[in-house]
mmCIF file of the N, C-alpha and C atoms, coordinates in Angstrom:
data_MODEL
# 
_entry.id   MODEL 
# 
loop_
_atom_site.group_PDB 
_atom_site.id 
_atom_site.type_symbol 
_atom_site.label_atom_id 
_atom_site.label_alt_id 
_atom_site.label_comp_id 
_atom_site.label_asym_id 
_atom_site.label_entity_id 
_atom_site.label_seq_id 
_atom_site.pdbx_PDB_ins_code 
_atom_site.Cartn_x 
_atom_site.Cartn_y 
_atom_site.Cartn_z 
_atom_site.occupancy 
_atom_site.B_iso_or_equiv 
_atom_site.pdbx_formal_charge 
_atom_site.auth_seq_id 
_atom_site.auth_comp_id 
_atom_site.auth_asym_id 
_atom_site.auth_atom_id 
_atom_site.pdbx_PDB_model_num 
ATOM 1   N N  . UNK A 1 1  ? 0.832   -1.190 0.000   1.00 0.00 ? 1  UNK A N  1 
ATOM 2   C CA . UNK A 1 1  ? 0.000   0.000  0.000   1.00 0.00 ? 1  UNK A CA 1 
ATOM 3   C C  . UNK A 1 1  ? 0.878   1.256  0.000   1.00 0.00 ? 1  UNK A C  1 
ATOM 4   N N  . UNK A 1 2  ? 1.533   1.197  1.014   1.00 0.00 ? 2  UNK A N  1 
ATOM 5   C CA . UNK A 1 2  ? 3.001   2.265  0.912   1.00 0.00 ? 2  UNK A CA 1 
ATOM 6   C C  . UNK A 1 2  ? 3.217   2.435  -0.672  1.00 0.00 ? 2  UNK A C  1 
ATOM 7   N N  . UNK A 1 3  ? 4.345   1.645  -1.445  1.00 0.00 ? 3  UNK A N  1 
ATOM 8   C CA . UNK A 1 3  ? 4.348   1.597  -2.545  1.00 0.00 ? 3  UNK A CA 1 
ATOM 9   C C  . UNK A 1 3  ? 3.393   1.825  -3.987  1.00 0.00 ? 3  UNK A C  1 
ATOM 10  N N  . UNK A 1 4  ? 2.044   1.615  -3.476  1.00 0.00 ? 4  UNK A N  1 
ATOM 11  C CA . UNK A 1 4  ? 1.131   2.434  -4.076  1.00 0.00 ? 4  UNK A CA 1 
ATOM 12  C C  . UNK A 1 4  ? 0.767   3.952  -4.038  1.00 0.00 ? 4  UNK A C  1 
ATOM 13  N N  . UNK A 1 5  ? 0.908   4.262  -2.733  1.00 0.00 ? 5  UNK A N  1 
ATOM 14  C CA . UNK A 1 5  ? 0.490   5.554  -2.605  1.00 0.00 ? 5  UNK A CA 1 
ATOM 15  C C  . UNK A 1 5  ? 1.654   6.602  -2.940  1.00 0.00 ? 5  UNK A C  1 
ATOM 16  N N  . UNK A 1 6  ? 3.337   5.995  -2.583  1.00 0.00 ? 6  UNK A N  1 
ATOM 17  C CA . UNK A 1 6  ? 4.076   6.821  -3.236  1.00 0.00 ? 6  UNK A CA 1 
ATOM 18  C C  . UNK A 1 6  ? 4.599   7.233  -4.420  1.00 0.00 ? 6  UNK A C  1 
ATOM 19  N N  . UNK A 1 7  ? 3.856   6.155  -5.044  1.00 0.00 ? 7  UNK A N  1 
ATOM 20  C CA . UNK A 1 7  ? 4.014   5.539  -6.892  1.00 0.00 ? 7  UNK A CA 1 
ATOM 21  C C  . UNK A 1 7  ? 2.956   7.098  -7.515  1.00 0.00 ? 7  UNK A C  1 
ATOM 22  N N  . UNK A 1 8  ? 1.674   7.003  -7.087  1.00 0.00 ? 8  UNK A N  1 
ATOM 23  C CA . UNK A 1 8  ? 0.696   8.017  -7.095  1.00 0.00 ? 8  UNK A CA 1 
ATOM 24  C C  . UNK A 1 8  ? 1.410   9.202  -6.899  1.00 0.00 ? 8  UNK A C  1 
ATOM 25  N N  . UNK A 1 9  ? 1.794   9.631  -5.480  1.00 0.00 ? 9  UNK A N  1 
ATOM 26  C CA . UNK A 1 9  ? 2.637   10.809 -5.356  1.00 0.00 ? 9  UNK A CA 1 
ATOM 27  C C  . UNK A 1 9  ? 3.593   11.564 -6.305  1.00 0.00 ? 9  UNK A C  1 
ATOM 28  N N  . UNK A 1 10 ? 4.332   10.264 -6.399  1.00 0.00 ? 10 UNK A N  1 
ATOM 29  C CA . UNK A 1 10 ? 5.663   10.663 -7.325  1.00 0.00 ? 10 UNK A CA 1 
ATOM 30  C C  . UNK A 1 10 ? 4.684   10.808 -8.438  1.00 0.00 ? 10 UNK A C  1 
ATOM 31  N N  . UNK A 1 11 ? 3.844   10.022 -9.445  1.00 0.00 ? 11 UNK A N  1 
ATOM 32  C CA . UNK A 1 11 ? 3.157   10.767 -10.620 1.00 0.00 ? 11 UNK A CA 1 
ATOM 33  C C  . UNK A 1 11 ? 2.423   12.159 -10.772 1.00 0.00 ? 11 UNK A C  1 
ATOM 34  N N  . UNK A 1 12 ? 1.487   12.482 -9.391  1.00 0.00 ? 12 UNK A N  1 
ATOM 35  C CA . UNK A 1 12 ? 0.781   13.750 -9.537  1.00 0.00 ? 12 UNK A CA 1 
ATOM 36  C C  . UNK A 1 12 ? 2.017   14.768 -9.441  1.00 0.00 ? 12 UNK A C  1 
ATOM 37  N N  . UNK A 1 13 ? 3.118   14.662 -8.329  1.00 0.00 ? 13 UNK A N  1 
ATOM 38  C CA . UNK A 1 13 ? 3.731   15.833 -8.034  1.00 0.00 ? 13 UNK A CA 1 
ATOM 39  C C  . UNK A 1 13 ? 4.667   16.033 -9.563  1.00 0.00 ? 13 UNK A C  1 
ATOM 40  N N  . UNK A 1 14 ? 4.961   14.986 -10.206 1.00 0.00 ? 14 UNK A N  1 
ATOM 41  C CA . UNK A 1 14 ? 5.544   14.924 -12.058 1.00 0.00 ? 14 UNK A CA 1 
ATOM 42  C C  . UNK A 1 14 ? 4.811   15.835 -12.918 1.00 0.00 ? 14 UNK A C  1 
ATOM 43  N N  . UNK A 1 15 ? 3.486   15.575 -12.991 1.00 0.00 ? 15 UNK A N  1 
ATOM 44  C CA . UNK A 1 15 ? 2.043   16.052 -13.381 1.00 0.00 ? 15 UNK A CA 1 
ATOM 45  C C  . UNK A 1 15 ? 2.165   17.388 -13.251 1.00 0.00 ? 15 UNK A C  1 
ATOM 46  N N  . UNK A 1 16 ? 1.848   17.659 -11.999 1.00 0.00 ? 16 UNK A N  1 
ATOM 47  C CA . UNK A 1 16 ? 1.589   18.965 -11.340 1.00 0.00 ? 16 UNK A CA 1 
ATOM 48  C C  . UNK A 1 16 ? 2.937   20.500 -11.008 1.00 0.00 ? 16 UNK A C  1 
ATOM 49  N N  . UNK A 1 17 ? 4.054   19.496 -11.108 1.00 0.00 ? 17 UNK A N  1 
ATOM 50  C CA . UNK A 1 17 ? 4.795   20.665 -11.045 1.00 0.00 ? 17 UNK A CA 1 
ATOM 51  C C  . UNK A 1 17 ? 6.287   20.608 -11.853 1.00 0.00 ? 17 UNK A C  1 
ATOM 52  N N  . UNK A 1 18 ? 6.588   19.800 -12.982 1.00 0.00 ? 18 UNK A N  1 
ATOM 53  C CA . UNK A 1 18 ? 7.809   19.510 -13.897 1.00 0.00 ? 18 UNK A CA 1 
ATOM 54  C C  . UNK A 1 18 ? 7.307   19.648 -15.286 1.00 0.00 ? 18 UNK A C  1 
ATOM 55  N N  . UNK A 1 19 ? 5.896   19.283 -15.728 1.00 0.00 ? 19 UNK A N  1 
ATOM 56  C CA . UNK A 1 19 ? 5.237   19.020 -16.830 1.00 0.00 ? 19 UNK A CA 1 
ATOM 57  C C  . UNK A 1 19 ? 4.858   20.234 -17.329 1.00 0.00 ? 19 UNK A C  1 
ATOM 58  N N  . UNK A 1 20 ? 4.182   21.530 -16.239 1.00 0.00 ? 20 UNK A N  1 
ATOM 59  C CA . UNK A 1 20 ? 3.944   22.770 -17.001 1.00 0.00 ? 20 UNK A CA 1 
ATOM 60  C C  . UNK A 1 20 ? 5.754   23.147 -17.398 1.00 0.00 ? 20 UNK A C  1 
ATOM 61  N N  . UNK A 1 21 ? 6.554   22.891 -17.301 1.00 0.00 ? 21 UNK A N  1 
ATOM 62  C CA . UNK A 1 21 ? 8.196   23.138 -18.100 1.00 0.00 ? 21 UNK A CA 1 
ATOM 63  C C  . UNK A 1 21 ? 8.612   22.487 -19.427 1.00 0.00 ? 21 UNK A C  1 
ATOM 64  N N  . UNK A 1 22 ? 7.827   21.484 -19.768 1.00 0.00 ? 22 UNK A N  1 
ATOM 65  C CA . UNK A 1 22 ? 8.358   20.431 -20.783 1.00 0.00 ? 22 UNK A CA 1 
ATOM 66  C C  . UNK A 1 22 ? 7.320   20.990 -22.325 1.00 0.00 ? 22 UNK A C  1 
ATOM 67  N N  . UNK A 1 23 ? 7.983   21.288 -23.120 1.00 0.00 ? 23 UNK A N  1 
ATOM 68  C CA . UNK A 1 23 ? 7.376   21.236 -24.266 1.00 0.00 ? 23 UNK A CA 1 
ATOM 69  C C  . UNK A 1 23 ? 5.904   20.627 -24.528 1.00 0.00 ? 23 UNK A C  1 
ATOM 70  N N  . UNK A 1 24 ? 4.848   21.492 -25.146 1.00 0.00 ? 24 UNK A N  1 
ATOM 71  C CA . UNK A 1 24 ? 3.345   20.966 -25.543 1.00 0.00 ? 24 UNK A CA 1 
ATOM 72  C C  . UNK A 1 24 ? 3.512   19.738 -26.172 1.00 0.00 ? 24 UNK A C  1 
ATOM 73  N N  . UNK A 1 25 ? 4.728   19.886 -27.378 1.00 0.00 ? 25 UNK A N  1 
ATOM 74  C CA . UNK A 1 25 ? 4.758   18.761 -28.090 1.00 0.00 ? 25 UNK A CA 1 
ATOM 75  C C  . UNK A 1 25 ? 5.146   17.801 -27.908 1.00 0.00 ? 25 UNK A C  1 
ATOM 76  N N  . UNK A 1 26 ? 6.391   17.694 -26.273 1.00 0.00 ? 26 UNK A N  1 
ATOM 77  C CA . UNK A 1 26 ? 7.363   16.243 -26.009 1.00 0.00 ? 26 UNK A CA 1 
ATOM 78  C C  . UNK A 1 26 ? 6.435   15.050 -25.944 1.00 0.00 ? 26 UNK A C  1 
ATOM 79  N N  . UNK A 1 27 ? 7.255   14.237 -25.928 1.00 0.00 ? 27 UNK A N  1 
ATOM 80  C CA . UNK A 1 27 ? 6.474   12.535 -26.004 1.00 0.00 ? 27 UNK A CA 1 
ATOM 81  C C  . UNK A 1 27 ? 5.641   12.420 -24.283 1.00 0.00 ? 27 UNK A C  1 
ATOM 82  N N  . UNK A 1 28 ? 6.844   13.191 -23.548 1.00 0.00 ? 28 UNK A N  1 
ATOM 83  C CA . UNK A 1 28 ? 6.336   12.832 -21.881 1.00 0.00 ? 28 UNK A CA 1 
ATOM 84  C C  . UNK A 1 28 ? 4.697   13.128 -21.852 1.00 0.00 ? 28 UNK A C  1 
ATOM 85  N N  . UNK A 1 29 ? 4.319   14.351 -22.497 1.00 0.00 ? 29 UNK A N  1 
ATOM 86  C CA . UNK A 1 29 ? 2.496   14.744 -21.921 1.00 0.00 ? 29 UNK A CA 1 
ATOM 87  C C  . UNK A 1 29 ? 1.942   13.285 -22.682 1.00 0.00 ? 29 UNK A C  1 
ATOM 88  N N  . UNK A 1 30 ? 1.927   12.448 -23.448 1.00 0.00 ? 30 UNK A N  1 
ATOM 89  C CA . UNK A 1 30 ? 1.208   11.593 -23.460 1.00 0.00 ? 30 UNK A CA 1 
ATOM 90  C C  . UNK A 1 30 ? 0.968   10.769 -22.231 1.00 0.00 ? 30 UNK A C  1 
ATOM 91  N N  . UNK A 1 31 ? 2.037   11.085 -21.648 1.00 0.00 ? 31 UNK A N  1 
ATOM 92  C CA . UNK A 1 31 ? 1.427   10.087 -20.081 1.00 0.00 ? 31 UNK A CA 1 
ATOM 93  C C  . UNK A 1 31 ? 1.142   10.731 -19.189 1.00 0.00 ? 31 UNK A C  1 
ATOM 94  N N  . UNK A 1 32 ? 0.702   11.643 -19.534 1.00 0.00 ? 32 UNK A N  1 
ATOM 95  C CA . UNK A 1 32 ? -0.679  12.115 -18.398 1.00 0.00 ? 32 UNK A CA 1 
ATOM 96  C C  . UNK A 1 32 ? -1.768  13.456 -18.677 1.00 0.00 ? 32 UNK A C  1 
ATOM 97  N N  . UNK A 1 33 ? -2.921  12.898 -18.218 1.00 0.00 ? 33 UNK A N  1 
ATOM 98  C CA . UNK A 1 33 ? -4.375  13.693 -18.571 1.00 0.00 ? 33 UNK A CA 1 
ATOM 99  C C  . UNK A 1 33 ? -3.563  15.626 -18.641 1.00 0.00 ? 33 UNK A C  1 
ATOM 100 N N  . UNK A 1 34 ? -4.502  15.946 -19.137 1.00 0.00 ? 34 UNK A N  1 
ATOM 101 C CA . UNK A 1 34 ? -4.637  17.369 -19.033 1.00 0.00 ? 34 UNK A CA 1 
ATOM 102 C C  . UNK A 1 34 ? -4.395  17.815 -18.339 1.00 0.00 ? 34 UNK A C  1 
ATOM 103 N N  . UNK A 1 35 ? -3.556  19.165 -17.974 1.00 0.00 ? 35 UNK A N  1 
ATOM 104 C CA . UNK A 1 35 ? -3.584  19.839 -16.397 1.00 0.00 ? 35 UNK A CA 1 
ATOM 105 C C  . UNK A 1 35 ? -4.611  20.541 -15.786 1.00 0.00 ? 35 UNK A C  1 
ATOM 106 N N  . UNK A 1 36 ? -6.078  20.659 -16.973 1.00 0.00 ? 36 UNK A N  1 
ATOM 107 C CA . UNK A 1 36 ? -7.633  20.961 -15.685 1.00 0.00 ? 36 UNK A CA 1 
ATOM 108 C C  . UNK A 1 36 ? -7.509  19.732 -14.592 1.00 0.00 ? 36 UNK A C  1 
ATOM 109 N N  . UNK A 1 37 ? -7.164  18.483 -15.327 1.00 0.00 ? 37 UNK A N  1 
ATOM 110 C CA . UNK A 1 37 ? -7.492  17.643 -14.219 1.00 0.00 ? 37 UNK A CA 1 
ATOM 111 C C  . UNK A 1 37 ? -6.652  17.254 -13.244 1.00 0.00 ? 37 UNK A C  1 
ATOM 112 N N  . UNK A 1 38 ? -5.840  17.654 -12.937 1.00 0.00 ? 38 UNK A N  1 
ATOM 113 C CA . UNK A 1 38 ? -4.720  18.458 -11.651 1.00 0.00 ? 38 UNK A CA 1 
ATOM 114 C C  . UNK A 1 38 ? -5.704  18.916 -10.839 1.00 0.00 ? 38 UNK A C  1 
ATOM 115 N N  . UNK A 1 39 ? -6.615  19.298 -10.911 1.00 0.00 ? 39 UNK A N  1 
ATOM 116 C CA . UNK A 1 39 ? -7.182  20.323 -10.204 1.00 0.00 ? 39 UNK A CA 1 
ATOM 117 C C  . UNK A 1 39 ? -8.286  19.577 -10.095 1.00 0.00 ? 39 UNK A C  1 
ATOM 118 N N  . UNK A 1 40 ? -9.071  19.211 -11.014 1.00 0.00 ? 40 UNK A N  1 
ATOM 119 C CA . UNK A 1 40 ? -10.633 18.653 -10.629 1.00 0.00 ? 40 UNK A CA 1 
ATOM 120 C C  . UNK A 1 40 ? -10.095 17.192 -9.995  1.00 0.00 ? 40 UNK A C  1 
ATOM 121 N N  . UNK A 1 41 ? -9.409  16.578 -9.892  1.00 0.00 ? 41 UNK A N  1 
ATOM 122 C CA . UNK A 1 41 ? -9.182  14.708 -9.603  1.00 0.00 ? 41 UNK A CA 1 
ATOM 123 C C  . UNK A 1 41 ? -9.032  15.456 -7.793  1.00 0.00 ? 41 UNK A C  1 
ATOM 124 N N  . UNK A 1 42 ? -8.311  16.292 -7.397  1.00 0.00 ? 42 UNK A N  1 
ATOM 125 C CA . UNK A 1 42 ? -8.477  16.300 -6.157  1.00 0.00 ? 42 UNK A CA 1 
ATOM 126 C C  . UNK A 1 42 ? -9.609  16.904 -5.643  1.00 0.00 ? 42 UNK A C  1 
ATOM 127 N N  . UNK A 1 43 ? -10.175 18.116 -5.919  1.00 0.00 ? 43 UNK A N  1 
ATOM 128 C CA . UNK A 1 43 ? -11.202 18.606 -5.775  1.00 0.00 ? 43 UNK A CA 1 
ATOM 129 C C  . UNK A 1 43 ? -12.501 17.702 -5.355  1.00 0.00 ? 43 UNK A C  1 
ATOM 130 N N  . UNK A 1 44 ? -12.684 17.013 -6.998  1.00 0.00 ? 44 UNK A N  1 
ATOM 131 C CA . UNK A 1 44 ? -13.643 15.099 -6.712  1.00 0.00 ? 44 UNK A CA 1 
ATOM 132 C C  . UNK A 1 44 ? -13.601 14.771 -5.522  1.00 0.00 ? 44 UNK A C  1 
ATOM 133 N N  . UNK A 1 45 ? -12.407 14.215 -5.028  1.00 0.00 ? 45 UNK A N  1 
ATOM 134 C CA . UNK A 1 45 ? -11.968 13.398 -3.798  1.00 0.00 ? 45 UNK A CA 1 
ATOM 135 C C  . UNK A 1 45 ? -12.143 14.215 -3.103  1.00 0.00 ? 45 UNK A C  1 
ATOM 136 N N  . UNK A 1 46 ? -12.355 15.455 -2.813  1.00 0.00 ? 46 UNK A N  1 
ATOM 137 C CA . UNK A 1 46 ? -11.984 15.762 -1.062  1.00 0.00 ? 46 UNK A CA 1 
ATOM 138 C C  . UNK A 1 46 ? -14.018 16.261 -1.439  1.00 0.00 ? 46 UNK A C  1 
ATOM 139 N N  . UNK A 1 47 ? -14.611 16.194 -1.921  1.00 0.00 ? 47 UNK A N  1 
ATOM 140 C CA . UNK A 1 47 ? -15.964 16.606 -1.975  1.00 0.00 ? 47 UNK A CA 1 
ATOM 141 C C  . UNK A 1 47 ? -16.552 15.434 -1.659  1.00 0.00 ? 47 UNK A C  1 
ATOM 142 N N  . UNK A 1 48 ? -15.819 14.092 -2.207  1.00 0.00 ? 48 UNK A N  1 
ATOM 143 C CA . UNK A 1 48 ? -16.728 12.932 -2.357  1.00 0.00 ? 48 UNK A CA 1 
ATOM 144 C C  . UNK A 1 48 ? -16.360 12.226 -0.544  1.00 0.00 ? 48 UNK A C  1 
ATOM 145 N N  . UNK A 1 49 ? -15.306 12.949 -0.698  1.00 0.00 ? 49 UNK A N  1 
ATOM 146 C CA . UNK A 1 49 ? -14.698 12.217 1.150   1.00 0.00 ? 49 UNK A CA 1 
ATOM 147 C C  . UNK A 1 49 ? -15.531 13.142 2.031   1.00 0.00 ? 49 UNK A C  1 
ATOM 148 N N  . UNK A 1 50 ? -15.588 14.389 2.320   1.00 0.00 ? 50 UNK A N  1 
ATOM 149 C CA . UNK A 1 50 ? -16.485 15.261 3.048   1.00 0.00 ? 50 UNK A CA 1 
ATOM 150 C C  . UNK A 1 50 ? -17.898 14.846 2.964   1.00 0.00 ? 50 UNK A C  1 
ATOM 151 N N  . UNK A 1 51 ? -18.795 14.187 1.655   1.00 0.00 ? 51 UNK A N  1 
ATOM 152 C CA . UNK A 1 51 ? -19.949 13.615 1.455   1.00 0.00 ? 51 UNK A CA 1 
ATOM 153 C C  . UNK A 1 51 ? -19.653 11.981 2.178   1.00 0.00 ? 51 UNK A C  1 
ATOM 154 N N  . UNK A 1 52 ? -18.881 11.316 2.232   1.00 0.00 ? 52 UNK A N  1 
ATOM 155 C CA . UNK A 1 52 ? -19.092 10.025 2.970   1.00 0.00 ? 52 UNK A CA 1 
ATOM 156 C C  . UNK A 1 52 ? -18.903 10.435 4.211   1.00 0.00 ? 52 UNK A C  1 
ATOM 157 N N  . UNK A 1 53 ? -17.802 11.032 4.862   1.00 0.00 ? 53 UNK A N  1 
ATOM 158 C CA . UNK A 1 53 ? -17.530 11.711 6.141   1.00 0.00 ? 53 UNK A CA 1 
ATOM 159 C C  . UNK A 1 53 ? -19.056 11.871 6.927   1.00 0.00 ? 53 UNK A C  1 
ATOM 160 N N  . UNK A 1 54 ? -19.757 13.300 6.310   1.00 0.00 ? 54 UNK A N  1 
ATOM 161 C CA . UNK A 1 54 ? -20.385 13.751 6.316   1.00 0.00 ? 54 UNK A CA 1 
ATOM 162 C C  . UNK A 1 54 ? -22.000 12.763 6.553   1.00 0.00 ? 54 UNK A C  1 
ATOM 163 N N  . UNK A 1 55 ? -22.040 11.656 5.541   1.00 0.00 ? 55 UNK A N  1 
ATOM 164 C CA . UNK A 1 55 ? -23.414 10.344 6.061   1.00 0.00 ? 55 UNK A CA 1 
ATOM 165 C C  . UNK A 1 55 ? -22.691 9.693  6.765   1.00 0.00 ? 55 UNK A C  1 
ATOM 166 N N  . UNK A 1 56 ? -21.908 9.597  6.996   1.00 0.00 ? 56 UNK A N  1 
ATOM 167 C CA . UNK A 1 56 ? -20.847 8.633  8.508   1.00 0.00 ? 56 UNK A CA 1 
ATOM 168 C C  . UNK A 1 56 ? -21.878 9.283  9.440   1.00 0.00 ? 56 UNK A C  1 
ATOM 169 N N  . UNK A 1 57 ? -21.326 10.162 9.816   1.00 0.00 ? 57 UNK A N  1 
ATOM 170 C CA . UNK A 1 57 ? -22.010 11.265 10.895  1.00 0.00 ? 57 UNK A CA 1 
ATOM 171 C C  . UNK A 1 57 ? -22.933 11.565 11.563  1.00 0.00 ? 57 UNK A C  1 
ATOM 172 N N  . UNK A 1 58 ? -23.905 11.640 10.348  1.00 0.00 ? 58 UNK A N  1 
ATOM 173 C CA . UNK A 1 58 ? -25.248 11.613 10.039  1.00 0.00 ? 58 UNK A CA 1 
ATOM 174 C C  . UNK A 1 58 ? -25.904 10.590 10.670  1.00 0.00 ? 58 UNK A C  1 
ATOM 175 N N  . UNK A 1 59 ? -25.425 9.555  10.345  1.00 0.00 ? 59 UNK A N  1 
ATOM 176 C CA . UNK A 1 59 ? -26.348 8.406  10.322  1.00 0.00 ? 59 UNK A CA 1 
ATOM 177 C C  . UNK A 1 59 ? -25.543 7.552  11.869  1.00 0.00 ? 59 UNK A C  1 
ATOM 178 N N  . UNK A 1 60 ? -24.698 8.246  12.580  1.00 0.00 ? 60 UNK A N  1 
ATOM 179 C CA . UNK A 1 60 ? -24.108 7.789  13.984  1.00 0.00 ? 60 UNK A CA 1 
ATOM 180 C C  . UNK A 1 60 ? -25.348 8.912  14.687  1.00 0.00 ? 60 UNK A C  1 
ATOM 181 N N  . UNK A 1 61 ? -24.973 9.581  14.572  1.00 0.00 ? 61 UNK A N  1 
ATOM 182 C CA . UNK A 1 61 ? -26.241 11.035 15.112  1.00 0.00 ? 61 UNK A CA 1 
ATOM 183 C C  . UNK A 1 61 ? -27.322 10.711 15.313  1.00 0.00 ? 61 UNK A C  1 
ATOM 184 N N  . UNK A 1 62 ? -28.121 10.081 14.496  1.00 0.00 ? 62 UNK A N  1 
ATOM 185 C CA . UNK A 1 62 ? -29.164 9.548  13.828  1.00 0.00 ? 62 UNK A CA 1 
ATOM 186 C C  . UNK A 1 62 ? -29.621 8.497  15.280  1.00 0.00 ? 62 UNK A C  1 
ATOM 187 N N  . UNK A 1 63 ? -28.912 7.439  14.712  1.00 0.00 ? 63 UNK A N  1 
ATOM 188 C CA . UNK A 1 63 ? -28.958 5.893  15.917  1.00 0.00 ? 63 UNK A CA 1 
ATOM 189 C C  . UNK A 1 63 ? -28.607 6.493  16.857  1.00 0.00 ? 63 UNK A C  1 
ATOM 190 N N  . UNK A 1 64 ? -27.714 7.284  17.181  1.00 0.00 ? 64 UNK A N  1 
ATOM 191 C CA . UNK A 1 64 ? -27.623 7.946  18.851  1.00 0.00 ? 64 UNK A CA 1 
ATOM 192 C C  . UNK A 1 64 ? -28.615 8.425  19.325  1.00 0.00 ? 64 UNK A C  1 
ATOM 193 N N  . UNK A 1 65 ? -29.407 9.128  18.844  1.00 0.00 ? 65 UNK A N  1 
ATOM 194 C CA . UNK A 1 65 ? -30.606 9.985  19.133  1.00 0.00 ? 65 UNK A CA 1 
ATOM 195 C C  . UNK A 1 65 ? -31.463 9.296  19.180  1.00 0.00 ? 65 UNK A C  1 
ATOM 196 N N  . UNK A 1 66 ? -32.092 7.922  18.325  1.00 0.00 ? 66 UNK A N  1 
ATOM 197 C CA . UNK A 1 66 ? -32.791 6.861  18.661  1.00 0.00 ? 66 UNK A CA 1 
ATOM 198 C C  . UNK A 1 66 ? -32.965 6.305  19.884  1.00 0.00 ? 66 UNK A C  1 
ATOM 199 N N  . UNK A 1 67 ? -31.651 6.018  20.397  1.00 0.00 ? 67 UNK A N  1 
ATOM 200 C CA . UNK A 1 67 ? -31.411 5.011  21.344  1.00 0.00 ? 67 UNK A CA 1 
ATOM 201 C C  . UNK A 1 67 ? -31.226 5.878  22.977  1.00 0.00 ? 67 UNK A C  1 
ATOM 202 N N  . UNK A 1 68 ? -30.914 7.214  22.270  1.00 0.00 ? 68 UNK A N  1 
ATOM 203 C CA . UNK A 1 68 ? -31.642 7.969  23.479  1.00 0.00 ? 68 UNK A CA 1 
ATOM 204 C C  . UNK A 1 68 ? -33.585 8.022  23.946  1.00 0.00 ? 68 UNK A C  1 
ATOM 205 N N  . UNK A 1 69 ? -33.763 8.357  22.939  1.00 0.00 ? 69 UNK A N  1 
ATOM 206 C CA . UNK A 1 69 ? -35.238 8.589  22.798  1.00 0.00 ? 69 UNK A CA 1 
ATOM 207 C C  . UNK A 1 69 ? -35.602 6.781  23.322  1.00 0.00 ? 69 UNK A C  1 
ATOM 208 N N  . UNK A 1 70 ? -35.433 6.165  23.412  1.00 0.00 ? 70 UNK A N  1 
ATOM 209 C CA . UNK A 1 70 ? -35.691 4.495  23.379  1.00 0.00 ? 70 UNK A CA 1 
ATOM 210 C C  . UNK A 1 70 ? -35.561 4.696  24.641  1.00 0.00 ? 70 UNK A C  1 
ATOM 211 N N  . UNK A 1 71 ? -34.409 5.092  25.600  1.00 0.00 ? 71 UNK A N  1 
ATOM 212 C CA . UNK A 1 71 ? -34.169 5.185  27.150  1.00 0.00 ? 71 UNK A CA 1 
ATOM 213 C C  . UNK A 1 71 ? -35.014 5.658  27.787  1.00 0.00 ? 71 UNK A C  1 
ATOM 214 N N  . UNK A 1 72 ? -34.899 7.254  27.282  1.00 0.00 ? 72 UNK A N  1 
ATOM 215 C CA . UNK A 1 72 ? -36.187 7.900  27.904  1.00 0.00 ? 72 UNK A CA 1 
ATOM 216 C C  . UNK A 1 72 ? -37.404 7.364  27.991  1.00 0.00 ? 72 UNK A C  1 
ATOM 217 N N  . UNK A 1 73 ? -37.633 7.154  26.756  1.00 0.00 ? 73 UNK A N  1 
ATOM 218 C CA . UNK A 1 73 ? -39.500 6.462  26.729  1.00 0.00 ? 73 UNK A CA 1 
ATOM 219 C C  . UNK A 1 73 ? -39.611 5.213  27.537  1.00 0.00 ? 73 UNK A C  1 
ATOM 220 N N  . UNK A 1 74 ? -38.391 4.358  27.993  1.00 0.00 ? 74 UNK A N  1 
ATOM 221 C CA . UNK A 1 74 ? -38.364 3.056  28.631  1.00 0.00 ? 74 UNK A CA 1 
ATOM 222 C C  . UNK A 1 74 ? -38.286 3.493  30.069  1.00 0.00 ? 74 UNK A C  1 
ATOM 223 N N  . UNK A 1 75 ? -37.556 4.797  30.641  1.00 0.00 ? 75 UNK A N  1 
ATOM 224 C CA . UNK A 1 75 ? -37.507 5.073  32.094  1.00 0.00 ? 75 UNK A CA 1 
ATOM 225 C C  . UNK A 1 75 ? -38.586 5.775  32.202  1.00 0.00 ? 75 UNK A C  1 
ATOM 226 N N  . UNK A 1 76 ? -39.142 5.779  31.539  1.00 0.00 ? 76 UNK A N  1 
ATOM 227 C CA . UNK A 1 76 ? -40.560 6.896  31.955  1.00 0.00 ? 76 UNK A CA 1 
ATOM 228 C C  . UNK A 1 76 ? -41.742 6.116  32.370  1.00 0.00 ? 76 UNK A C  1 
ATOM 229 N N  . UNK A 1 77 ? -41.740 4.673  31.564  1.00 0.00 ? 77 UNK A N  1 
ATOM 230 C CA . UNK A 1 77 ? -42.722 3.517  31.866  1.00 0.00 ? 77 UNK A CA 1 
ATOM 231 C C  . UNK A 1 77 ? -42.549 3.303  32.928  1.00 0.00 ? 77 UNK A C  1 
ATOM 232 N N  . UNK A 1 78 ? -41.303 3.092  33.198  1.00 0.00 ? 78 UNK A N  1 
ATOM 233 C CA . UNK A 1 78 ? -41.266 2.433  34.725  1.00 0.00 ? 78 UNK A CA 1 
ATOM 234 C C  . UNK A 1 78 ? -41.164 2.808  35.848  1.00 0.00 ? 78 UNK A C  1 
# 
């Protein structure tokens, strides 16, 4: 996993900050997308992580507040 994630690294930071220097025409830009998507591929991810984050949360909040309301209504019977 290590080795994956620094494999990634070493490509975006190639991408993102050696590639705007290299000729439009060199052979290197064939291996890799456009530089909008420098910008939108992380953007994606940290929107789509804040949206799972975010129903994580939600839905702990949710069952907490249940299982309060469940207590109460059970100590009140008795």
């Amino acid at each position: 996993m290590l080795t994956v994630a620094s494999t990634i690294f070493l490509y975006y930071t190639i991408w993102t900050l050696l590639m705007p220097f290299v000729d439009d025409d060199h052979l290197l830009h064939s291996f890799f997308p456009p530089r909008v998507w420098a910008i939108r591929i992380p953007v994606i991810l940290i929107l789509l992580g804040s949206a799972v984050v975010g129903s994580f949360l939600s839905v702990v909040m949710i069952q907490s507040n249940r299982k309060k309301a469940a207590k109460a209504k059970a100590a009140k019977k008795a």
